[in-house]
Biopython code that builds the backbone (N, CA, C, O; Angstrom):
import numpy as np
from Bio.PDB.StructureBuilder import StructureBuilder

atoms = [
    (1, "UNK", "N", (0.816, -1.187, 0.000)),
    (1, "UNK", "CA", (0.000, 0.000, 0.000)),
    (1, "UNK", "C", (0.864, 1.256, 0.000)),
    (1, "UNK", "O", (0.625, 2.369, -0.469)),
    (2, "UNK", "N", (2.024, 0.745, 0.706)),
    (2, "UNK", "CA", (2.886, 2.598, 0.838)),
    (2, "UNK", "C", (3.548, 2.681, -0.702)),
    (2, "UNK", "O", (3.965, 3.738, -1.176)),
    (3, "UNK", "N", (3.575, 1.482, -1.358)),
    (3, "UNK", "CA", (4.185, 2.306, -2.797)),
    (3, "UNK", "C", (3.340, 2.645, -3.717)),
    (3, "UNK", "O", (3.493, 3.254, -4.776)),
    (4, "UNK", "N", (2.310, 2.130, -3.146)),
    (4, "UNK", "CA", (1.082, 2.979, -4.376)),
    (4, "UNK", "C", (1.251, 4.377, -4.002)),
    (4, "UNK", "O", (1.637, 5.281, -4.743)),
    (5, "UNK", "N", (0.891, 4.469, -2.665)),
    (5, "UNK", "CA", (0.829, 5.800, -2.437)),
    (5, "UNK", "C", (1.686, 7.061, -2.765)),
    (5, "UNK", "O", (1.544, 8.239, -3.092)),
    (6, "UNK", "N", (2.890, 5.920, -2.425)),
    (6, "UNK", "CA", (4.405, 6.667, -2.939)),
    (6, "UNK", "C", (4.168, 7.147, -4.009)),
    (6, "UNK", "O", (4.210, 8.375, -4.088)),
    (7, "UNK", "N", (3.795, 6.251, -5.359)),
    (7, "UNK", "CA", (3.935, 6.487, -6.726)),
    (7, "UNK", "C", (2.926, 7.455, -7.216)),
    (7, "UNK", "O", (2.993, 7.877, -8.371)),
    (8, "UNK", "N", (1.651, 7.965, -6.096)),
    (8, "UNK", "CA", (0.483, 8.134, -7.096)),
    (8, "UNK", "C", (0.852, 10.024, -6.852)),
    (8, "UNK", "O", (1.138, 10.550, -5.777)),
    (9, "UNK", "N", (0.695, 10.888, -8.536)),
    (9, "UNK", "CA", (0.849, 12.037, -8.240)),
    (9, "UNK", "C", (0.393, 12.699, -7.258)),
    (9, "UNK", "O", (1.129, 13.573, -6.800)),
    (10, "UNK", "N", (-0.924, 12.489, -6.654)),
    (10, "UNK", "CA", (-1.551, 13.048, -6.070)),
    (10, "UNK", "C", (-1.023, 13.704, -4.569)),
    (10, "UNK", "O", (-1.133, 14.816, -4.053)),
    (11, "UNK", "N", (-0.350, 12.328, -4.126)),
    (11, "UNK", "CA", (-0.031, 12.247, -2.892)),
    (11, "UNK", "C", (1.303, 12.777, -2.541)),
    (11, "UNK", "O", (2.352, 12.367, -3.040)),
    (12, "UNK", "N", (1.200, 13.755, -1.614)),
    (12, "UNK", "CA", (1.904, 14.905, -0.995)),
    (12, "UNK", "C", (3.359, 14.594, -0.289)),
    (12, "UNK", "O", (4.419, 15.210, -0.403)),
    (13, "UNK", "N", (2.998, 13.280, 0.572)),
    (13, "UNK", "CA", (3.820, 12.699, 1.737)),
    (13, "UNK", "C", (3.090, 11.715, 2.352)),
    (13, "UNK", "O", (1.862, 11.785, 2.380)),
    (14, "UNK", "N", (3.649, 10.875, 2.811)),
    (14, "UNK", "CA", (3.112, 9.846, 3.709)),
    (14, "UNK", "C", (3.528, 10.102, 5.076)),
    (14, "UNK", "O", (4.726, 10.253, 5.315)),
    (15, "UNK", "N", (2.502, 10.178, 6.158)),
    (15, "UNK", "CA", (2.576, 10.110, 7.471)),
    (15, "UNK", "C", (2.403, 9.208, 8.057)),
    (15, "UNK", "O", (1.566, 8.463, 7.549)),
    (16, "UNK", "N", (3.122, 8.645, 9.605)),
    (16, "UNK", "CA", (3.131, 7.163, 10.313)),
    (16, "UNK", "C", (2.312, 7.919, 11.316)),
    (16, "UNK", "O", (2.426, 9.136, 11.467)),
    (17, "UNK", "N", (1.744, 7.405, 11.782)),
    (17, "UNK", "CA", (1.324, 8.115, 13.108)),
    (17, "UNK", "C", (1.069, 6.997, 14.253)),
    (17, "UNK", "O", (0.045, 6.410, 14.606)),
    (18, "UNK", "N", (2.336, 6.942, 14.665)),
    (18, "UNK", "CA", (2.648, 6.387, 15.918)),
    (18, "UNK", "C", (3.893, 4.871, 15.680)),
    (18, "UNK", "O", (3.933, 4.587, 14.483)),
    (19, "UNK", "N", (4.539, 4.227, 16.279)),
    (19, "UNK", "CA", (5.560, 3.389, 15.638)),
    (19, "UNK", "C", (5.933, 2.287, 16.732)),
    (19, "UNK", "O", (6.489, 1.212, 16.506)),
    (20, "UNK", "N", (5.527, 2.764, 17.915)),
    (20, "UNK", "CA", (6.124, 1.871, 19.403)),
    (20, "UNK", "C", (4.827, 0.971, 20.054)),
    (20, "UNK", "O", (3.790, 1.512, 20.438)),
    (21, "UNK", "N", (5.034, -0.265, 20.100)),
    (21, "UNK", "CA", (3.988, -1.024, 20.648)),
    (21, "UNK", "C", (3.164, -0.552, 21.666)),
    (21, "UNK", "O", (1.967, -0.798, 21.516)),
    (22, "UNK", "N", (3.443, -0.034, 22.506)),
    (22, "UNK", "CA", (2.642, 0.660, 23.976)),
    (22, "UNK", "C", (2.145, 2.051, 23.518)),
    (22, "UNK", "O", (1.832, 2.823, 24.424)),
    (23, "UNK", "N", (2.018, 2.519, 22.129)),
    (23, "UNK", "CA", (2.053, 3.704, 22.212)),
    (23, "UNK", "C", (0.730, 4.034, 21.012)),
    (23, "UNK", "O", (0.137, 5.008, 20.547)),
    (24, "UNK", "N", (0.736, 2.601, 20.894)),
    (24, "UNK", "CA", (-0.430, 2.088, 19.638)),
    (24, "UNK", "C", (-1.436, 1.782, 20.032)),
    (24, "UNK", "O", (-1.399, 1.122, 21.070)),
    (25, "UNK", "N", (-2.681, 2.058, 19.493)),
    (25, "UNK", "CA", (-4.212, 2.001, 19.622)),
    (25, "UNK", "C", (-4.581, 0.446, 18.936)),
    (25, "UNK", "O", (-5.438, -0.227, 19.509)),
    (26, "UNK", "N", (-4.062, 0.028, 17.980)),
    (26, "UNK", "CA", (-3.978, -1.361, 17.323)),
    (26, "UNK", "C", (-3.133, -1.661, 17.823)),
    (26, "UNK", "O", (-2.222, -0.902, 18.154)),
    (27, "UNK", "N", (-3.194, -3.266, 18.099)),
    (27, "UNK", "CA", (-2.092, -3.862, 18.922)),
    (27, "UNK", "C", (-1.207, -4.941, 17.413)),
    (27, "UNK", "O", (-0.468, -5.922, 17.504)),
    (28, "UNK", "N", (-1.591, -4.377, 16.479)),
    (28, "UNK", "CA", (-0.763, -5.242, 14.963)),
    (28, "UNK", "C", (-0.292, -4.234, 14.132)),
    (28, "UNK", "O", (0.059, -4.470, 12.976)),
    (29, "UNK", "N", (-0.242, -2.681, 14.834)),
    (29, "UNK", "CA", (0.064, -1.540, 13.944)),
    (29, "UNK", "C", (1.453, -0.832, 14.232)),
    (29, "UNK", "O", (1.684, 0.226, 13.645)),
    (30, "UNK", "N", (2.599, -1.478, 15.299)),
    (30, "UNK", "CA", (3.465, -0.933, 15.493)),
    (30, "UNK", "C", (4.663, -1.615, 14.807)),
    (30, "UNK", "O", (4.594, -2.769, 14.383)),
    (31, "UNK", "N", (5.744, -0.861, 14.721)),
    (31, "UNK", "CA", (7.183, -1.386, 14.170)),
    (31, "UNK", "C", (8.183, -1.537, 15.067)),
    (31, "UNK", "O", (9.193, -2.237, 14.995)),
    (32, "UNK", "N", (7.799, -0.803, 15.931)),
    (32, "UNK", "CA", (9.263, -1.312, 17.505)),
    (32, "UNK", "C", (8.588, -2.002, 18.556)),
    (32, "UNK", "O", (7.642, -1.230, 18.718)),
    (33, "UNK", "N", (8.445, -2.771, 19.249)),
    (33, "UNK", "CA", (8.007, -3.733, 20.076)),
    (33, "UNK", "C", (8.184, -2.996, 21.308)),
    (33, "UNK", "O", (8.811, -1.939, 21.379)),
    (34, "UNK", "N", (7.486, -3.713, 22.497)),
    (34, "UNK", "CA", (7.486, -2.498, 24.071)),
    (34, "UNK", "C", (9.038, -2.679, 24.263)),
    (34, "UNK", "O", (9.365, -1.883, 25.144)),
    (35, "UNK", "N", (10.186, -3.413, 23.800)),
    (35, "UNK", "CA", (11.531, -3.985, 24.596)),
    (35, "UNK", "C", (12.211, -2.514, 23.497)),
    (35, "UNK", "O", (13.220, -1.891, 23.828)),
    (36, "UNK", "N", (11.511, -2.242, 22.382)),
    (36, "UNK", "CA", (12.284, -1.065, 21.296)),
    (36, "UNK", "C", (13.137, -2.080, 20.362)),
    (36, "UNK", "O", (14.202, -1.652, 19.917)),
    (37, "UNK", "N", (12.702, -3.497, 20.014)),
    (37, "UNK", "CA", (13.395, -4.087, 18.812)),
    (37, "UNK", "C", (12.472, -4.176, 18.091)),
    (37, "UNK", "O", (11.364, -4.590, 18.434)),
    (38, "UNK", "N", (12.844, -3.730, 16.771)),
    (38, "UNK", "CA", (12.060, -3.485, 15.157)),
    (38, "UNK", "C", (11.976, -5.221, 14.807)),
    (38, "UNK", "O", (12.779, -6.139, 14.641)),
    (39, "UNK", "N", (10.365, -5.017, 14.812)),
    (39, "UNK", "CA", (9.402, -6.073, 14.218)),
    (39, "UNK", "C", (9.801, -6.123, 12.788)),
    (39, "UNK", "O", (10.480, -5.394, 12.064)),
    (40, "UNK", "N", (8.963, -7.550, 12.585)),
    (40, "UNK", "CA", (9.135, -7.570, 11.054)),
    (40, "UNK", "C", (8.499, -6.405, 10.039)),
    (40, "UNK", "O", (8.732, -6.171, 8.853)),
    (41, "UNK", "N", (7.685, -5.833, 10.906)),
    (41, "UNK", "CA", (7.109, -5.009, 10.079)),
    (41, "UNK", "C", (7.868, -3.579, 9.791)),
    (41, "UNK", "O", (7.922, -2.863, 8.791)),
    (42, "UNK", "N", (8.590, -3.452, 11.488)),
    (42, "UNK", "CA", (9.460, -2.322, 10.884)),
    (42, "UNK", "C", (10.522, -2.706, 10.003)),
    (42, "UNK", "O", (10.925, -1.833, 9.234)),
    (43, "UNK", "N", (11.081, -3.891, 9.959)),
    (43, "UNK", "CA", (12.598, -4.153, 9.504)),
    (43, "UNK", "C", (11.400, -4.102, 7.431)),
    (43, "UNK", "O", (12.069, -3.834, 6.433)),
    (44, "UNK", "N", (10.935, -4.185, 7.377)),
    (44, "UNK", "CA", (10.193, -4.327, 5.723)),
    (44, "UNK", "C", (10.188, -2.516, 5.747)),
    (44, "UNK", "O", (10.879, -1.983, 4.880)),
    (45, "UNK", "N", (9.530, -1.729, 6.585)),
    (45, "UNK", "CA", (9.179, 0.049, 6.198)),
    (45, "UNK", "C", (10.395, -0.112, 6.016)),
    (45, "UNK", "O", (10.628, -0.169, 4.809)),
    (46, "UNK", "N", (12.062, -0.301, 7.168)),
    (46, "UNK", "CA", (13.087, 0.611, 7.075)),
    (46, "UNK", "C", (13.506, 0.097, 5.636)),
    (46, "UNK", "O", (13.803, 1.084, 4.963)),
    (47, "UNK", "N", (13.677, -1.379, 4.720)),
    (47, "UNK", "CA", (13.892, -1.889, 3.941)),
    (47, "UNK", "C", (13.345, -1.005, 2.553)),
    (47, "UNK", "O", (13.962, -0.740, 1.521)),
    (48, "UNK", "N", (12.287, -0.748, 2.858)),
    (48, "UNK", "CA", (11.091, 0.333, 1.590)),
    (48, "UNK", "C", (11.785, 1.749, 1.909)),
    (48, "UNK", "O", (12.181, 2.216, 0.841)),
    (49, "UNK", "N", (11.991, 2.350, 2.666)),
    (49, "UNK", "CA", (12.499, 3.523, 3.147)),
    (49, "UNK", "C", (13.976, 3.632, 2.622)),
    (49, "UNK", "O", (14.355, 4.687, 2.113)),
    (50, "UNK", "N", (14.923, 2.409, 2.758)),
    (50, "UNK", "CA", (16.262, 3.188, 1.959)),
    (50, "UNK", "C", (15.685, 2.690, 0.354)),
    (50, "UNK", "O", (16.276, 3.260, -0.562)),
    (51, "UNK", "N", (14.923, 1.990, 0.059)),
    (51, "UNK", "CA", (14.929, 2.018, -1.854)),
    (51, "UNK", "C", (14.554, 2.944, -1.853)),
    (51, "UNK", "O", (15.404, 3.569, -2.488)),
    (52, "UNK", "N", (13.415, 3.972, -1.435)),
    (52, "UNK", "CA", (13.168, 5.184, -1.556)),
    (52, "UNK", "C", (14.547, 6.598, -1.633)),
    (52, "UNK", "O", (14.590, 7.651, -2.269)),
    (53, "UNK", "N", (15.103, 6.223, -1.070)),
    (53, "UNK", "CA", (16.352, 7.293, -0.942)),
    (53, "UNK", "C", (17.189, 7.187, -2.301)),
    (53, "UNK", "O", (17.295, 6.066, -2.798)),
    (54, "UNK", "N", (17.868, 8.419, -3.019)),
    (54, "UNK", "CA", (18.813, 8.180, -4.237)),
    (54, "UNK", "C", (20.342, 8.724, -3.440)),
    (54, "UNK", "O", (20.558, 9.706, -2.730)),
    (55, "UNK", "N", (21.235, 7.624, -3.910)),
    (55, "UNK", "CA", (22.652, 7.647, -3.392)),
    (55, "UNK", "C", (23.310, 7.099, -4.903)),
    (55, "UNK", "O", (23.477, 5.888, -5.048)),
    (56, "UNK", "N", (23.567, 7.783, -5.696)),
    (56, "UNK", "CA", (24.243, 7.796, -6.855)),
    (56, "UNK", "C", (25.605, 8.546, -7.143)),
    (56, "UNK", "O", (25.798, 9.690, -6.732)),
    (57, "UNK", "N", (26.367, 7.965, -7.740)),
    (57, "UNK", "CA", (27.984, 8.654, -7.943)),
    (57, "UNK", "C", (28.280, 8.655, -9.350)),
    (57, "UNK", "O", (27.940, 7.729, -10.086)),
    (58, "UNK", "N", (28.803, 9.507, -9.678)),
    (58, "UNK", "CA", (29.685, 9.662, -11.275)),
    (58, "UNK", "C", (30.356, 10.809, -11.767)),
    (58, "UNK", "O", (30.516, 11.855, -11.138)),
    (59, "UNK", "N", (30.809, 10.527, -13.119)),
    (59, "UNK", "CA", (31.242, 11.628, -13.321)),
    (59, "UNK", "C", (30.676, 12.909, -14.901)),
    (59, "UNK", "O", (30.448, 12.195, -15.878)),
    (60, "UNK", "N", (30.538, 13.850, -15.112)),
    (60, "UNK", "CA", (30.331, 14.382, -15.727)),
    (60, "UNK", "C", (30.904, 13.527, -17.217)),
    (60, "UNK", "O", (31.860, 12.806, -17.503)),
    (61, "UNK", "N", (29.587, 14.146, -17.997)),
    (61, "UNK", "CA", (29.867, 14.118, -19.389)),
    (61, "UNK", "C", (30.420, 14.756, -20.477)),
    (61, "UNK", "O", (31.381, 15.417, -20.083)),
    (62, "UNK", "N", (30.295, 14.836, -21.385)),
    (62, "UNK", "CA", (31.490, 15.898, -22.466)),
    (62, "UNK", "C", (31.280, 17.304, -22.465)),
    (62, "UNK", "O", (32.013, 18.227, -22.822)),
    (63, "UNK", "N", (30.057, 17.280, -21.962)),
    (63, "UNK", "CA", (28.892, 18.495, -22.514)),
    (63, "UNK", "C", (28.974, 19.260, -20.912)),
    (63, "UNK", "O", (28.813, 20.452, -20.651)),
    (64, "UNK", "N", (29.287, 18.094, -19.957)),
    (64, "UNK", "CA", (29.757, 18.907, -18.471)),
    (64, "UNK", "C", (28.230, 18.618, -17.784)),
    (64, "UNK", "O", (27.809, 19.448, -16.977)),
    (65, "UNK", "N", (27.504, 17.564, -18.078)),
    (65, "UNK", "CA", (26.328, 16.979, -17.344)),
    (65, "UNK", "C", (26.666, 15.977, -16.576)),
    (65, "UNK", "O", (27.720, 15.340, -16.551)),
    (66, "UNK", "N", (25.445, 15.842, -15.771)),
    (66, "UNK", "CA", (25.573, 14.191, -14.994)),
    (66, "UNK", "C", (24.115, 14.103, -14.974)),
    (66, "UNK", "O", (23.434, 15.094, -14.712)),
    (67, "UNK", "N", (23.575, 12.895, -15.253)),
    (67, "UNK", "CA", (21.885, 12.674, -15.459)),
    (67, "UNK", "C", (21.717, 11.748, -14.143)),
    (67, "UNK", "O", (22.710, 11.036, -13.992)),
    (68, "UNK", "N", (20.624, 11.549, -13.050)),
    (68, "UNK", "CA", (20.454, 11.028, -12.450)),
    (68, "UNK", "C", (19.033, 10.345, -12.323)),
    (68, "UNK", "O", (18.346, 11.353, -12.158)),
    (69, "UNK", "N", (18.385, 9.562, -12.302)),
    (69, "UNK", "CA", (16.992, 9.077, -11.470)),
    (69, "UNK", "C", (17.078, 8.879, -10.142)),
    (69, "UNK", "O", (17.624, 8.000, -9.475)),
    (70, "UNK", "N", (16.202, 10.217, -9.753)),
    (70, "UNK", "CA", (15.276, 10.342, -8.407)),
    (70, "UNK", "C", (14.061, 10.854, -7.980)),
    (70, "UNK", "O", (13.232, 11.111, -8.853)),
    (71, "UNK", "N", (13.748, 11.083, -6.659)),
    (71, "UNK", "CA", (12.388, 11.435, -6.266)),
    (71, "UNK", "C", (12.413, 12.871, -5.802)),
    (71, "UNK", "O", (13.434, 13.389, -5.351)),
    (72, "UNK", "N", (11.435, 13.402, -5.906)),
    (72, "UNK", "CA", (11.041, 14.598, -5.473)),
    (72, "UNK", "C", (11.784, 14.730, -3.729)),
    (72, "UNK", "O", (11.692, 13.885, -2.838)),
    (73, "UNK", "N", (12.635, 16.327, -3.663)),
    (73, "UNK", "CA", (12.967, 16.193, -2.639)),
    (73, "UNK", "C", (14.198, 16.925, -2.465)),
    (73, "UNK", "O", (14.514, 17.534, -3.488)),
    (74, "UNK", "N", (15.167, 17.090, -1.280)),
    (74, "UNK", "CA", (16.164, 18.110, -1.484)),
    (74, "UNK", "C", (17.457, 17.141, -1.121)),
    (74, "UNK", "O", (17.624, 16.455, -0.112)),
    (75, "UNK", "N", (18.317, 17.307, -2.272)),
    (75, "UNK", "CA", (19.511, 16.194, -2.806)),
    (75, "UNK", "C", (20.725, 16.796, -1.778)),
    (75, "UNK", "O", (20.452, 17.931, -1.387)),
    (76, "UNK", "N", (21.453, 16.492, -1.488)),
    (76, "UNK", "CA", (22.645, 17.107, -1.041)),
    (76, "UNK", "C", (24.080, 16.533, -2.258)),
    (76, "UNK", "O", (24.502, 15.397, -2.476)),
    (77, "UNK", "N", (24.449, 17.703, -2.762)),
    (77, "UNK", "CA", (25.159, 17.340, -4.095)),
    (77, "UNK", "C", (26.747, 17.917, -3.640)),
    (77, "UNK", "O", (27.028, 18.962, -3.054)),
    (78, "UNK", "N", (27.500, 17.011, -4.057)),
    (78, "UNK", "CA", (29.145, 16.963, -3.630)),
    (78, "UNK", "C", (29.884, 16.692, -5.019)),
    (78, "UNK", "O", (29.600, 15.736, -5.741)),
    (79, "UNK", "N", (31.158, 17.927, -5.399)),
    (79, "UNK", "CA", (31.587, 17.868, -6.546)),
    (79, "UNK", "C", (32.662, 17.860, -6.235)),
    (79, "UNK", "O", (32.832, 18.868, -5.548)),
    (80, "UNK", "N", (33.861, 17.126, -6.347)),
    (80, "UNK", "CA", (35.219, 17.171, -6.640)),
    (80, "UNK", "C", (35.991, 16.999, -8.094)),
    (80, "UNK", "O", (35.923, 16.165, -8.996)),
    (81, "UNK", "N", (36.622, 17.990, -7.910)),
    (81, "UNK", "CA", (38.019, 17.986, -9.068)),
    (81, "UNK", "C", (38.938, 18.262, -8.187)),
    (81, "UNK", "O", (38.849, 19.160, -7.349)),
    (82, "UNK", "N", (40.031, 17.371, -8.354)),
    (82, "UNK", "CA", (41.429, 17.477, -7.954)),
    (82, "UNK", "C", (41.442, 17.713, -6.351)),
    (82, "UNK", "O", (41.072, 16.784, -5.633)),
    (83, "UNK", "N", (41.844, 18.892, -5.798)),
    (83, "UNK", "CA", (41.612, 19.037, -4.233)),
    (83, "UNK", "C", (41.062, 20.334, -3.991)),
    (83, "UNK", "O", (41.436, 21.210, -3.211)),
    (84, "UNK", "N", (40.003, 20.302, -4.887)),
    (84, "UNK", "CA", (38.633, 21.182, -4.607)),
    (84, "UNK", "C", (37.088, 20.285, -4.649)),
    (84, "UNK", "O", (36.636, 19.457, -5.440)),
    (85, "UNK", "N", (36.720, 20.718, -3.769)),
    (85, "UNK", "CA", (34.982, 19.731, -3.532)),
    (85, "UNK", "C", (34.449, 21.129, -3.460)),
    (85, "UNK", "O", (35.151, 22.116, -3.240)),
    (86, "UNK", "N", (32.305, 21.146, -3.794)),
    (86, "UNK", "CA", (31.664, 22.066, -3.761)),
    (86, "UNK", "C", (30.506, 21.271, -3.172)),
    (86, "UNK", "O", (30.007, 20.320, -3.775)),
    (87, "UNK", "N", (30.081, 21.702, -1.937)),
    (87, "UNK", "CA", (28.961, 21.516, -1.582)),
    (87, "UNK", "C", (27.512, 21.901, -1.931)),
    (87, "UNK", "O", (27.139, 22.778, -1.152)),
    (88, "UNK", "N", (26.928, 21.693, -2.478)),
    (88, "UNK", "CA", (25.575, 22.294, -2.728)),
    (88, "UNK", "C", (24.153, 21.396, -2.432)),
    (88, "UNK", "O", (24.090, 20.168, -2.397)),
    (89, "UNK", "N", (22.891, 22.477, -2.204)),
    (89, "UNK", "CA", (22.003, 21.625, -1.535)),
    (89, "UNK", "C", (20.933, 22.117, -3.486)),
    (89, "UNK", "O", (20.979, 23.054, -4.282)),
    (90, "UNK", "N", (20.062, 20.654, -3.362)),
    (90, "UNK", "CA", (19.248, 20.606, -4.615)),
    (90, "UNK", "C", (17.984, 19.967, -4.741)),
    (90, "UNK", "O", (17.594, 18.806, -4.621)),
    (91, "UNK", "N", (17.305, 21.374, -5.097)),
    (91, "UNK", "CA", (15.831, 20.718, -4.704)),
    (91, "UNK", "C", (15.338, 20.287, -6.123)),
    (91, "UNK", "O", (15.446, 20.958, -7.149)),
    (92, "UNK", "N", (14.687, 18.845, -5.980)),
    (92, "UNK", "CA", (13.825, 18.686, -6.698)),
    (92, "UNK", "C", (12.142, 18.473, -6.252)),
    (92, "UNK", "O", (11.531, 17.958, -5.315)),
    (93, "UNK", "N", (11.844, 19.124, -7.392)),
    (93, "UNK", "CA", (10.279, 19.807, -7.117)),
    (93, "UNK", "C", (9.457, 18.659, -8.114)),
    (93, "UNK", "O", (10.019, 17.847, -8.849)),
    (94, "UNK", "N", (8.476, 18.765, -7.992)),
    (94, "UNK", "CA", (7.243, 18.004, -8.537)),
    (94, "UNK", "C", (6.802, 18.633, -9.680)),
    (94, "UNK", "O", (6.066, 19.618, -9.734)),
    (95, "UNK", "N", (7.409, 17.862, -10.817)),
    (95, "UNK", "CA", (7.306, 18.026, -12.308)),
    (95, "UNK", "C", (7.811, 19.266, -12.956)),
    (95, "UNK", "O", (7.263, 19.850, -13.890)),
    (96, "UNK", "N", (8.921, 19.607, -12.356)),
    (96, "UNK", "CA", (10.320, 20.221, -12.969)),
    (96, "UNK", "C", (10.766, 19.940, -13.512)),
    (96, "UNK", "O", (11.427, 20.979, -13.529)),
    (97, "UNK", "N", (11.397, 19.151, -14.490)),
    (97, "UNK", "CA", (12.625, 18.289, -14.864)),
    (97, "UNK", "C", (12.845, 19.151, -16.341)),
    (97, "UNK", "O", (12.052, 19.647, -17.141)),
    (98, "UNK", "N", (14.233, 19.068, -16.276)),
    (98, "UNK", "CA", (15.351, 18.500, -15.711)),
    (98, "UNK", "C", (15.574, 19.413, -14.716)),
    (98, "UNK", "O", (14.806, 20.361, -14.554)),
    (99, "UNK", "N", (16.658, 19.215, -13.950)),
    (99, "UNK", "CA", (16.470, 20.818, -12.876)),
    (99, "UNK", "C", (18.263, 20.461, -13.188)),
    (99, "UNK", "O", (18.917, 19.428, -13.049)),
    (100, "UNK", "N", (18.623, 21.831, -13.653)),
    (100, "UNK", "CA", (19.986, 22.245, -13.591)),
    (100, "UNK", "C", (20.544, 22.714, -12.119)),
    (100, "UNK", "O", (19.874, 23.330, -11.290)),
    (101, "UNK", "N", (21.663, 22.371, -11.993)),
    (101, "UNK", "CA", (22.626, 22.816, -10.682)),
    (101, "UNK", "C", (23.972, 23.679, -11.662)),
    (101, "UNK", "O", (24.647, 23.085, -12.503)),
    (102, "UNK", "N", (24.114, 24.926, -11.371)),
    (102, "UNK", "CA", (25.514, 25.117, -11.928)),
    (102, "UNK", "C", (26.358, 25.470, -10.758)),
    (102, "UNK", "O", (26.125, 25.828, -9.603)),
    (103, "UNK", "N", (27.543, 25.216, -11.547)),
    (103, "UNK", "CA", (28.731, 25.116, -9.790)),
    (103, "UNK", "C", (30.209, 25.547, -10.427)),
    (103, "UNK", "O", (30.703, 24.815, -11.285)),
    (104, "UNK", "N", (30.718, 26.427, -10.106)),
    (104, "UNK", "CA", (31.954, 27.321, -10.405)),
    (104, "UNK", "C", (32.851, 26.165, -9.043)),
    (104, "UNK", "O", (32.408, 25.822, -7.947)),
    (105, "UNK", "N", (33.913, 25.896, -9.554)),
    (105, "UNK", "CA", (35.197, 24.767, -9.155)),
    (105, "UNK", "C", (36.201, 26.064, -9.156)),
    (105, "UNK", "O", (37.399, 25.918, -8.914)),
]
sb = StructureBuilder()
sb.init_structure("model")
sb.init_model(0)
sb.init_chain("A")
sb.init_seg("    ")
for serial, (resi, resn, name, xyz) in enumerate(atoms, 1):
    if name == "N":
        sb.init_residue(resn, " ", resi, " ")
    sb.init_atom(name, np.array(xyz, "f"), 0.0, 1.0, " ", f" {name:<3s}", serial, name[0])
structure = sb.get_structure()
């Protein structure tokens, strides 16, 4: 159900509302148990939760691009040449694309 939701334009963000066995109104709706060890159910969200995340590396193309697939959201982007790096933060927005970053080295 959370990757439909994930996938469908409509939907904004997904909210948990609530995660700790004692702290839950359903007693089959939590992911950390009363002791605080992640159920099967949490160890499957945290499992769905990093495929959700983009952690990609490379290097520029001829033209001085780098193309990536990801999700809506704010990237933290790291550039090195030689023994200079540039930090920059990069938002991607909901049906922008492509979204350029330019960065002086």
């Amino acid at each position: 159900m959370l990757r439909e939701a994930y996938a469908h334009p409509a939907v904004e963000g997904i909210i948990l509302w609530g995660f700790w066995e004692l702290g839950m109104a359903r007693g089959d709706a939590h992911l950390i148990d009363a002791e605080g060890d992640i159920n099967e159910v949490g160890k499957r969200f945290l499992s769905l939760k990093k495929e959700w995340l983009t952690e990609t590396a490379g290097s520029v193309d001829q033209d001085g691009e780098f193309r990536f697939g990801g999700f809506q959201g704010t990237y933290r982007v790291e550039v090195a040449r030689g023994s200079k790096t540039v930090v920059k933060m990069l938002l991607v927005d909901k049906g922008e694309l492509p979204v350029v970053l330019s960065l002086q080295l």
